[in-house]
Structures are given as structure tokens and as C-alpha cells.
C-alpha positions as a LaTeX table, in Angstrom:
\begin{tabular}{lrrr}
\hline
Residue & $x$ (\AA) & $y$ (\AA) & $z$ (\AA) \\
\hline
Unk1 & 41.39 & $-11.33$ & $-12.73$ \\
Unk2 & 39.81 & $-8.08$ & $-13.54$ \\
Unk3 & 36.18 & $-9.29$ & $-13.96$ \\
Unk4 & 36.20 & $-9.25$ & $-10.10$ \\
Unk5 & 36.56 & $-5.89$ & $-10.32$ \\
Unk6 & 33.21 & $-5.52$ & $-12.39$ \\
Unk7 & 31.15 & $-7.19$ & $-10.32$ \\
Unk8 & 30.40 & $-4.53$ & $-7.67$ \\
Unk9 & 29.37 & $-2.47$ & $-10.83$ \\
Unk10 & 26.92 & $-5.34$ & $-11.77$ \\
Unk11 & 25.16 & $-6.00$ & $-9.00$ \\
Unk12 & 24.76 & $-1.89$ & $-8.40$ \\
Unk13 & 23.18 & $-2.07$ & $-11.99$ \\
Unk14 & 21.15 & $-5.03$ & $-11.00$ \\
Unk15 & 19.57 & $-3.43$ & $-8.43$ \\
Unk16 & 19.49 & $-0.04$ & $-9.24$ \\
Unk17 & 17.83 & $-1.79$ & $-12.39$ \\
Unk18 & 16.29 & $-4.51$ & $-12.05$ \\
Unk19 & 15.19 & $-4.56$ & $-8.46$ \\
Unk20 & 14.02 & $-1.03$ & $-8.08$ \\
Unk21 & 12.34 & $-1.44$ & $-11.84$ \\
Unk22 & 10.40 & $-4.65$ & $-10.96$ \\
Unk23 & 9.42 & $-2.80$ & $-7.60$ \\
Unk24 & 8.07 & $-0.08$ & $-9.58$ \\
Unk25 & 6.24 & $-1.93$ & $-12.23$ \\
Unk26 & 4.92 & $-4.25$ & $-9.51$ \\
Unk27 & 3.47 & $-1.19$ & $-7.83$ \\
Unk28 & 1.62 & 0.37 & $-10.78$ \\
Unk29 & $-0.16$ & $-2.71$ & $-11.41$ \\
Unk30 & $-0.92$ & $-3.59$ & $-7.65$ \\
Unk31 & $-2.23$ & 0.12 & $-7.38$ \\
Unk32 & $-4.79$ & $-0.60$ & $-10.76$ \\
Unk33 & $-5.81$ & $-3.89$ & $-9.60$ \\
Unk34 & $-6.75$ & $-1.83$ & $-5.94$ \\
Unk35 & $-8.28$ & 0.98 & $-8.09$ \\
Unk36 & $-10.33$ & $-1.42$ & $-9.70$ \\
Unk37 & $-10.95$ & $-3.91$ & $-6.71$ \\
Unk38 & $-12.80$ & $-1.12$ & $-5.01$ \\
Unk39 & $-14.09$ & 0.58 & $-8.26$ \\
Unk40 & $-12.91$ & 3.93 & $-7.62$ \\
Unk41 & $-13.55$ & 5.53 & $-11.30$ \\
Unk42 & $-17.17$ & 3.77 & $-11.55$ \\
Unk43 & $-17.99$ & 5.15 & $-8.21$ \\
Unk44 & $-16.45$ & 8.95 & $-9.86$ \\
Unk45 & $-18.40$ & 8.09 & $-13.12$ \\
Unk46 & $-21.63$ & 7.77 & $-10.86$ \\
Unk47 & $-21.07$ & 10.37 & $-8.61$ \\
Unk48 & $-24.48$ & 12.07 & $-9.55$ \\
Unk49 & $-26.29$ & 9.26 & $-11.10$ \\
Unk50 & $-29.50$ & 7.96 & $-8.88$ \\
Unk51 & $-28.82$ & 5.25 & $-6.47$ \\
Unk52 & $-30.69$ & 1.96 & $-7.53$ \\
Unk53 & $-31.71$ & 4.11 & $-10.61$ \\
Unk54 & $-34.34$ & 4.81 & $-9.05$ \\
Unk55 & $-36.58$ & 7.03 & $-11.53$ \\
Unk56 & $-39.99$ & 7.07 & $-9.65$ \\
Unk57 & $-41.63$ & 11.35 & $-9.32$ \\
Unk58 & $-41.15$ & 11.85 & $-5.90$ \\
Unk59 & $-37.89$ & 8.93 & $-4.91$ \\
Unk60 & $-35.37$ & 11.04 & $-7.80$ \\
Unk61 & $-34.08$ & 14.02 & $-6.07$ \\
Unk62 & $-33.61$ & 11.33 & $-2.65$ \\
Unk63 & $-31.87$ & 8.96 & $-4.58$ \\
Unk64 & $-29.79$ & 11.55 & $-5.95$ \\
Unk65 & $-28.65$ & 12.88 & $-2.67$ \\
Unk66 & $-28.79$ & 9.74 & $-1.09$ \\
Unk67 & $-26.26$ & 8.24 & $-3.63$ \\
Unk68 & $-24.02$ & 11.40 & $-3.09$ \\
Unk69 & $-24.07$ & 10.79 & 0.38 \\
Unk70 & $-22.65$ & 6.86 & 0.33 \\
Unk71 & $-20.67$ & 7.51 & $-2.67$ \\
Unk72 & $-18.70$ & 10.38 & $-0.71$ \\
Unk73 & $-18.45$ & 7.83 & 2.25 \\
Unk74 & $-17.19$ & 5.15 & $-0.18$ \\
Unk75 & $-15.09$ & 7.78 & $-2.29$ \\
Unk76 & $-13.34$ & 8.94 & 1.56 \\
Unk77 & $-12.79$ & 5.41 & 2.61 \\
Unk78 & $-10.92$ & 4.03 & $-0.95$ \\
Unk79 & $-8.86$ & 7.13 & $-0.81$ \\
Unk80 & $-7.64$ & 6.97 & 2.41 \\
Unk81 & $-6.83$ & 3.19 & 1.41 \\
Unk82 & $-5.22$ & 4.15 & $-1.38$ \\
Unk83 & $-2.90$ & 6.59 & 0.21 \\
Unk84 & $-1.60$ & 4.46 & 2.93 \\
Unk85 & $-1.02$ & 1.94 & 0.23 \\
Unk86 & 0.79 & 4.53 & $-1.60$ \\
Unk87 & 2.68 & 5.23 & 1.57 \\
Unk88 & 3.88 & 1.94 & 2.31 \\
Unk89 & 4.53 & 1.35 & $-1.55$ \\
Unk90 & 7.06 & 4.45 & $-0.85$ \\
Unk91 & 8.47 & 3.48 & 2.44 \\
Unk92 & 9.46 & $-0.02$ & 0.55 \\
Unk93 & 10.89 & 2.05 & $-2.36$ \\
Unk94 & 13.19 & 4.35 & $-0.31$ \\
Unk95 & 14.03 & 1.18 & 2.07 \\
Unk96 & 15.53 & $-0.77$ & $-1.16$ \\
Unk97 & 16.75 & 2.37 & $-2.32$ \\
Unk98 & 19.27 & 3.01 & 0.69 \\
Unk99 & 19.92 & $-0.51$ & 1.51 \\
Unk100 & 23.15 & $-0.94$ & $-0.74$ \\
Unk101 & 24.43 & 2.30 & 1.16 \\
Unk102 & 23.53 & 0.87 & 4.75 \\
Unk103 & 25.05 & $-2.78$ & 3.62 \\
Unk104 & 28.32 & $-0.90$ & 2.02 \\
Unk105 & 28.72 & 0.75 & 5.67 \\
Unk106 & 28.16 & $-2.11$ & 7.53 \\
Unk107 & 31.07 & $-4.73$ & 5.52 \\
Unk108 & 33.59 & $-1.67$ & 6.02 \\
Unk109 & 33.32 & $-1.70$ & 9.18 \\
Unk110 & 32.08 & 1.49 & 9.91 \\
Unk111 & 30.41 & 2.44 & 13.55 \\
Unk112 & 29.20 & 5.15 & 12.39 \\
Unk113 & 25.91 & 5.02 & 10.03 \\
Unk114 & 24.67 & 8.20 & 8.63 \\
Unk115 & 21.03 & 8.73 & 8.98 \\
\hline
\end{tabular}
């Protein structure tokens, strides 16, 4: 009769746990597979490298500055991606994070939800 009384402890545990911990360790690797899908450290490794490697007399210092140029378009672009990924990955966090609370409020019959 008293393992009933356990089980609101265990499923807090489970999803404090196991839930938020798989959400986390989801997100790390969905943020390296994106960091590597749009090759954000070889585009920081190559930052000053020649585009094309382009080694001719008079092409060098273009190619140079030319590669600076798209690789600060491409560097802009992935970031911004990467932050509103990074947003959203947080918004989900929080949302599992408060949904026991919201769920506890709601089955006691509460009108009033804090927010």
C-alpha cells in the first residue's frame, strides 16, 4: 500500500532525470552534427587561407580578401543558425522543465496558474 506513495517521487526522478538528461544529451550532439553539417570550425580554420588556393603573383592578395569576404558571409549566416537553434533547443528545455508544475496545477484543480 505504500509503494503508491513512491510513485509521484519516481516519475519526478524520471523526468527530472531521464527526460531532461536525454533532452540534453540529444542537444549536444544535434548542435555538433549542425556545427559540422555547415563546417563552422573549417570555415574558422580557413579564415585567412586563399580562396581556391589560388597562389598565382597578382590573384593572392584577391583571393585572400575575397575568401574573407564569403567566409564572413558564411561565418554570419551559420551563426545566426546556430543561435536560433540554440534558442529553440532552450525554449524546449524550459517548456519540459515547467510542465510537471503546470500539469500538478491543472489535476488540483486550480484556476489560477502562476506565470
Amino acid at each position: 500500500m505504500t509503494a503508491f506513495l513512491y510513485y509521484p517521487i519516481y516519475l519526478l526522478l524520471f523526468w527530472y532525470k531521464d527526460v531532461l538528461g536525454t533532452l540534453l544529451n540529444f542537444c549536444i550532439a544535434f548542435n555538433r552534427y549542425t556545427a559540422s553539417l555547415l563546417s563552422i570550425t573549417l570555415l574558422f580554420r580557413t579564415f585567412f587561407k586563399p580562396l581556391k588556393n589560388e597562389y598565382r603573383d597578382g590573384l593572392v592578395l584577391f583571393s585572400i580578401l575575397f575568401g574573407i569576404v564569403i567566409k564572413s558571409v558564411l561565418l554570419t549566416i551559420t551563426v545566426l543558425l546556430m543561435l536560433i537553434i540554440l534558442f529553440i533547443e532552450f525554449m524546449v528545455g524550459l517548456f519540459l522543465l515547467v510542465l510537471p508544475i503546470f500539469l500538478v496545477f491543472l489535476l488540483l484543480g486550480s484556476n489560477r496558474i502562476p506565470i
